[in-house]
N, C-alpha and C positions, 0 to 999 in steps of 0.2 A: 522289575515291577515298576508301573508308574505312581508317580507321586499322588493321590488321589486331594483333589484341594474341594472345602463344601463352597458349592456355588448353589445361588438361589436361581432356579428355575421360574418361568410362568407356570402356575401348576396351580392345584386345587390347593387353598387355606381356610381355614375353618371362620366361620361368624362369626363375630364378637359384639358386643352389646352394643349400643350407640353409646354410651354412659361411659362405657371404657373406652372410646375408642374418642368422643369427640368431648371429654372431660375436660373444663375451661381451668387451667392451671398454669402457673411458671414454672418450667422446667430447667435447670440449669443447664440439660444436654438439646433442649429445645432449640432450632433456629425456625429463622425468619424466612419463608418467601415472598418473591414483594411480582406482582405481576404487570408486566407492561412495559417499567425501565428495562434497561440493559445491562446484561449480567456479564460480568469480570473476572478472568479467573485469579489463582491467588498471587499471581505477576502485574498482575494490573489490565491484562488483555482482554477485548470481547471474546467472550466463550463462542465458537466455532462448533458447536453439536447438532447442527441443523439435521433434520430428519432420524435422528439419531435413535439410540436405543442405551438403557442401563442393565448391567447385570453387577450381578457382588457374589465377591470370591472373599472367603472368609469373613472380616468384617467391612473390608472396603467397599465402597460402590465404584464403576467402571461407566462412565459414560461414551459415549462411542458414537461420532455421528458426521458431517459433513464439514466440512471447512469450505466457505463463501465469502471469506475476507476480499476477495477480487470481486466481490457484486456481479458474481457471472452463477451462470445454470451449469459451464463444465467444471468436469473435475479437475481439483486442484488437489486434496486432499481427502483422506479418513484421519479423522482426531481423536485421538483416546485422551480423556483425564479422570481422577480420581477423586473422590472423597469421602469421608469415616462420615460425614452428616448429609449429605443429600444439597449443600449450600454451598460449602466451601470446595471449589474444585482448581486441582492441581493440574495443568499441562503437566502429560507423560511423553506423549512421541505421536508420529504420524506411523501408523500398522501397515498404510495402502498408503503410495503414492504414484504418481504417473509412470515416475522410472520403474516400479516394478513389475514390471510387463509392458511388452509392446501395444496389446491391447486396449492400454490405458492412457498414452500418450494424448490421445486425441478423444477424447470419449465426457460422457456424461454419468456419475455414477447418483446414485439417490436410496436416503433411504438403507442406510448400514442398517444390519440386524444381527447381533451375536450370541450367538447360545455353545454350551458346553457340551460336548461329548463324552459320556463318563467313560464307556468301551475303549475309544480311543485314546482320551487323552486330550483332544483336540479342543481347537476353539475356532469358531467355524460361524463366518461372516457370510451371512446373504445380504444383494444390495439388486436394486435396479441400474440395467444398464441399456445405455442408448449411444449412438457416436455425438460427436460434438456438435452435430450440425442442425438436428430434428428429432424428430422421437419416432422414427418409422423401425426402427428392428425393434423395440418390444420384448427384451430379453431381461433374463436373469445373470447376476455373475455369482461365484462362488470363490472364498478365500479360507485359506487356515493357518492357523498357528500352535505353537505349544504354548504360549502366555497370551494374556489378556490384551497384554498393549505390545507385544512383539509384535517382529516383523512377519506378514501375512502373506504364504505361497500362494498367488495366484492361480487359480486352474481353469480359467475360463468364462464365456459365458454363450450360453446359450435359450431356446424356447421350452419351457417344460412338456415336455414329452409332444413339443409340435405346437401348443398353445403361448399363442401370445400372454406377455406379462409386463406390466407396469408396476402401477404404486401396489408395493409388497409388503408382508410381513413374514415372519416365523414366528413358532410358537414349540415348547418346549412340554409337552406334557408330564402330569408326574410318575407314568411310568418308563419314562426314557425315549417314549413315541414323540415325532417329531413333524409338524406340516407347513407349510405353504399357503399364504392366501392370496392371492395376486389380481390386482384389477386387469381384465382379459377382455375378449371378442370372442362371443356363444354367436355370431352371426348378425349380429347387428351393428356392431360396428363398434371402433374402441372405445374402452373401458365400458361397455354394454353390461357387463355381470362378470362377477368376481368365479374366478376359478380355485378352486379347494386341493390339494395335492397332500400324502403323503409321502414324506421323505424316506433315503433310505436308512439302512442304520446306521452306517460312519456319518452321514448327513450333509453329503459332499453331490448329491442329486435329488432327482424326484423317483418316487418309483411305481406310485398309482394316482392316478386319477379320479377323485371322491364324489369332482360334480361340481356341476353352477351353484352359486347360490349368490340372491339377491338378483337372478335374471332379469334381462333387460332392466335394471331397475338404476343402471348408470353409476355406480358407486363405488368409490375408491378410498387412499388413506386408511386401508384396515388395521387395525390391533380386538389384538386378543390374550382375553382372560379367561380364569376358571376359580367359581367362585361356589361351595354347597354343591359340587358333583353337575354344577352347569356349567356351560362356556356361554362365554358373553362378543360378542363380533360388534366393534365400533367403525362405522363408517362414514368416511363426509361425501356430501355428491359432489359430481363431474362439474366445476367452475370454475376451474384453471388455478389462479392467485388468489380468486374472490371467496369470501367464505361463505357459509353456507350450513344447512339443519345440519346436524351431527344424528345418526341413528343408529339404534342397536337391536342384535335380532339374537337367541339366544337358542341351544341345542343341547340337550344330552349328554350328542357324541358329536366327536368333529366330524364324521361319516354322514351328519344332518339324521333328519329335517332341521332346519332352521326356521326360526320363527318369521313370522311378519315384523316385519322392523318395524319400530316406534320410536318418536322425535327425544329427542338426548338433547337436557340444556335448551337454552332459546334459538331463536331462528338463524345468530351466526357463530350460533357453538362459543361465545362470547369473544366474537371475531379471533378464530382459532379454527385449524384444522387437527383431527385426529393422527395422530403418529403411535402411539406404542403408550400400554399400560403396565405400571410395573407394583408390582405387591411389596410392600413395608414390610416384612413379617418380625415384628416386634418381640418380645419378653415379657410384653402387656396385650397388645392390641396388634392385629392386621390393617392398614389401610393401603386401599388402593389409589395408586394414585396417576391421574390423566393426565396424560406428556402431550402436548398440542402446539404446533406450528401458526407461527403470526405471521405471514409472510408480508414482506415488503420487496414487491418485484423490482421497483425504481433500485434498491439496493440493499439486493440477498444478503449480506456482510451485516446488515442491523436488524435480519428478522429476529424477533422477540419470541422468547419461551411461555406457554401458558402451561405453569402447572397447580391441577385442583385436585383436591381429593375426589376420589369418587364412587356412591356409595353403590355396592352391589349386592344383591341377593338372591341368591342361587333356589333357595324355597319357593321364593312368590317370580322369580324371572323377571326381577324388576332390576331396573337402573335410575339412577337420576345426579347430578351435577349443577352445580350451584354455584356461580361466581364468587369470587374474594380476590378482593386484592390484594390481599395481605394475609396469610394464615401463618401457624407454627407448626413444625412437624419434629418428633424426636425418634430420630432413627432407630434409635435404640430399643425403646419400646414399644414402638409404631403410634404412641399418642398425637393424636392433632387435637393443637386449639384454635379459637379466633378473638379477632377485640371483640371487644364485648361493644358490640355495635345495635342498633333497631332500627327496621325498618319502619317510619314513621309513619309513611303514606300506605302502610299495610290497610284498606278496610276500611279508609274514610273518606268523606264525599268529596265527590269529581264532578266535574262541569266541564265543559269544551264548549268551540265556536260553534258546531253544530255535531251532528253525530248520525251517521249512514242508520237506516232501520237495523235494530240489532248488532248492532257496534257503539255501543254507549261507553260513556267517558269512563263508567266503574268499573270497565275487563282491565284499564291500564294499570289498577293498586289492587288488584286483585291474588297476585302471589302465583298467576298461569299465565307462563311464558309461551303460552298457544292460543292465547284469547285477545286480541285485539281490539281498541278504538278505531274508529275512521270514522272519517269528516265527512260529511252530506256529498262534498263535491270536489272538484279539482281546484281548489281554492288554498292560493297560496298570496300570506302567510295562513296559518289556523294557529288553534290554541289549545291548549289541556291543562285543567287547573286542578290543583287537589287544596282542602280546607284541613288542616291538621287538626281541629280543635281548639289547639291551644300553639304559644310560642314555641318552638323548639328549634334546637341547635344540631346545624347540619352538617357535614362530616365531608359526604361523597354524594355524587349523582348517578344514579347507574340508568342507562336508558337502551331498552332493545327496541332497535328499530324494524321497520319492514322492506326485504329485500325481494326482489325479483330475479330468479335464475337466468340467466344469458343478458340481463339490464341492470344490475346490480348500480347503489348509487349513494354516496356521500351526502350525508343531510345537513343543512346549515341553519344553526337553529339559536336561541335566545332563553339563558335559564335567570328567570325573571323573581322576587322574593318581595314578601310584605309584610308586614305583623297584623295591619290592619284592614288591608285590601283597598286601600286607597293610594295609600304612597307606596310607586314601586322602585328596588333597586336592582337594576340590571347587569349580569355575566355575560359577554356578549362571543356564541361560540360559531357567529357565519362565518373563520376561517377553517372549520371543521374540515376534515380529510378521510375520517378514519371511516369504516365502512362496518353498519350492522350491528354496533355494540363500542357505545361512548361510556367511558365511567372519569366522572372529573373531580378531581378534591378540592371542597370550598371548607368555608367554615363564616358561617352565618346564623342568624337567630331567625327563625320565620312562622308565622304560622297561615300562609297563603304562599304557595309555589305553583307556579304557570311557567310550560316549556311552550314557546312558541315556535312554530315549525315553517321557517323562513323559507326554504329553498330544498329542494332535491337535484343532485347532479349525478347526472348519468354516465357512464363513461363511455356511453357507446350513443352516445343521442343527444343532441344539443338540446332537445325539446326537454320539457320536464312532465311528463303524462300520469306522475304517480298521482295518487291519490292521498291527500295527511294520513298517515296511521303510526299511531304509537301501540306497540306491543306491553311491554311493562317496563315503567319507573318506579326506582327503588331510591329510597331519601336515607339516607345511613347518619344515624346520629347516635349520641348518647345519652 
């Protein structure tokens, strides 16, 4: 008889209150995520988890994901480490390494994804594979093991049932059923529409074919949940490194229909791709929470983790995600808190240099990361001012900007403060780099804040042809 170990699946968990779940407390089993720096494992190393996936085998969690220490796109490694909190993670071993198989010497893997086979025994690694050179075979590979962070027999990789695959996931249902989502070619060309697969039962292939979904609609990066008897499908679009809307479309049955996707989070997923969601399931409270890739092409080795909780509701077939830079989470009884922070600029008057008909300066503190300002004209610098009322003290700046698919572009910009709107003192951030979603920590007293919007750079166009528009700024104080 095999050893039977309880491992948490992606599977359906029951609702729980907002009040239980995002209850503002100290918890002594509580830790800290902090988003944006760089995380360390408990040796002192960069965490190595890129594209990765978590699963938990009794109480421990198991994260599981790439190793890019070499600033390269081939494979170097598969990294497994652990930890009892969701924070503190342990290097365990590499599961997949190039020696184990010749298949792998030279190749590109992306994208680990590990789920448990209770039938078997097994523990059973999907990942994307391509050779070192390009991304033209479009395959999947398949691994297994009897332990989490053991060594993983490799069996190959191939097209699922003939169909191209790219950025992948798996997904774990709660009754032992098992699928496949893969960014594919329905004829139009790569990553055109996501292809759906169920697997078989040991989970070591595919063995039907369920259907496009998200045709021609270009979208990859999937994960999937199941939240209230629905599934939830998170997708980012086809922008290579660049980020871009996050959306979610949501089903029944994984057999579809699937819904019309709708925009997740602001315009660059708060410069973050979708990778894999994985459920808290607490002793108080379920949270789910959103595991997101920050790529840094220049050098894979320092991409940053984005993880946010993420609220889902399987009744009304809603989603929605919320930046923080800093949350609590207690593994243990799946409680999240935050600082007790305010958005300042929530709701009070706005002004700008000018403002396009029907793009007025009051969509920017309006609290809808789909409602934009823009400026009359291609006039650069512009300006967007908000009047707080009163003096207050400010924390953070969080600013979504406006991105253009296949032109994507770094804005260099000026966060300017006053008390009295006479005298100003200025932040000055024209060496800015970061694409779609700036959040910066000050600590000032203001009650007049003006972002002025320097420059736009393009990576693919010396010219700068955008137009000013800020999406939403959020003034985080106490």
């Amino acid at each position: 008889m095999k050893m039977m170990k309880r491992v948490l699946a992606i599977c359906s968990l029951p609702l729980v209150s907002a009040a239980s779940v995002y209850d503002y407390r100290a918890d002594l089993a509580s830790v800290t995520i902090n988003n944006g720096p760089v995380w360390y494992d408990t040796t002192g190393g960069t965490i190595q988890a890129h594209g990765g996936s978590v699963i938990k085998v009794d109480s421990t969690y198991y994260w599981i994901g790439e190793d890019k220490l070499h600033d390269s796109a081939t494979f170097r490694n598969v990294v497994c480490y652990s930890s009892p909190d969701l924070k503190n993670w342990k290097w365990v071993s590499y599961p997949l390494k190039p020696s184990s198989h010749a298949e792998l010497a030279s190749s590109k893997i992306e994208r680990p994804k590990v789920i448990y086979n209770q039938t078997t025994g097994k523990y059973v690694m999907w990942m994307h594979y391509e050779n070192a050179t390009d991304y033209s075979l479009g395959r999947v590979a398949v691994a297994s093991s009897n332990s989490v962070c053991g060594s993983y027999t490799y069996h190959g990789s191939f097209r699922p049932l003939g169909y191209e695959s790219r950025d992948m996931t798996v997904f774990k249902d709660e009754d032992g059923s098992a699928y496949l989502m893969s960014a594919s070619n329905s004829g139009t060309g790569t990553n055109g529409s996501l292809a759906s697969f169920k697997l078989t039962n040991d989970y070591l292939n595919v063995s039907t074919f369920l259907g496009w979904v998200a045709e021609n609609g270009h979208r990859e990066a999937p994960a999937i949940a199941k939240q209230g008897g629905r599934y939830f499908l998170i997708t980012s679009g086809a922008s290579g490194w660049y980020p871009n809307q996050a959306r979610y479309m949501t089903a029944t049955s994984m057999n579809g229909p699937w819904s019309a996707a709708q925009n997740l989070g602001n315009s660059s997923t708060f410069y973050s791709q979708s990778n894999f969601i994985l459920p808290v399931q607490g002793t108080s409270a379920t949270t789910y929470l959103y595991m997101g890739n920050r790529w840094n092409p220049s050098r894979l080795g320092d991409s940053r983790y984005i993880w946010l909780p993420l609220t889902l509701n399987g009744a009304n077939a809603t989603a929605s995600l919320e930046w923080r830079s800093q949350w609590n989470i207690d593994a243990v009884t799946g409680a999240v808190s935050y600082p007790n922070l305010v958005n300042h600029a929530l709701g009070k008057t706005a002004t700008a240099s000018s403002s396009a008909s029907g793009f007025a300066a009051s969509r920017v503190n309006d609290g809808n990361y789909q409602a934009e300002w823009k400026a009359s004209g291609v006039t650069w610098p512009s300006w967007w001012q908000v009047d707080l009322g009163a003096t207050r003290n400010i924390q953070e700046v969080d600013i979504s900007w406006f991105l253009y698919n296949g032109s994507e572009a770094y804005h260099q910009y000026r966060i300017e403060h006053s008390t009295n709107g006479t005298t100003w003192t200025t932040i000055d951030r024209t060496t800015n780099k970061t694409y779609g979603f700036t959040t910066d920590p000050v600590n000032f007293n203001a009650r007049y804040v003006r972002i002025v919007l320097v420059n736009a750079v393009l990576w693919n166009n010396p010219n700068n042809w955008y137009t000013p528009t800020l999406y939403e700024v959020q003034l985080l104080g106490g």
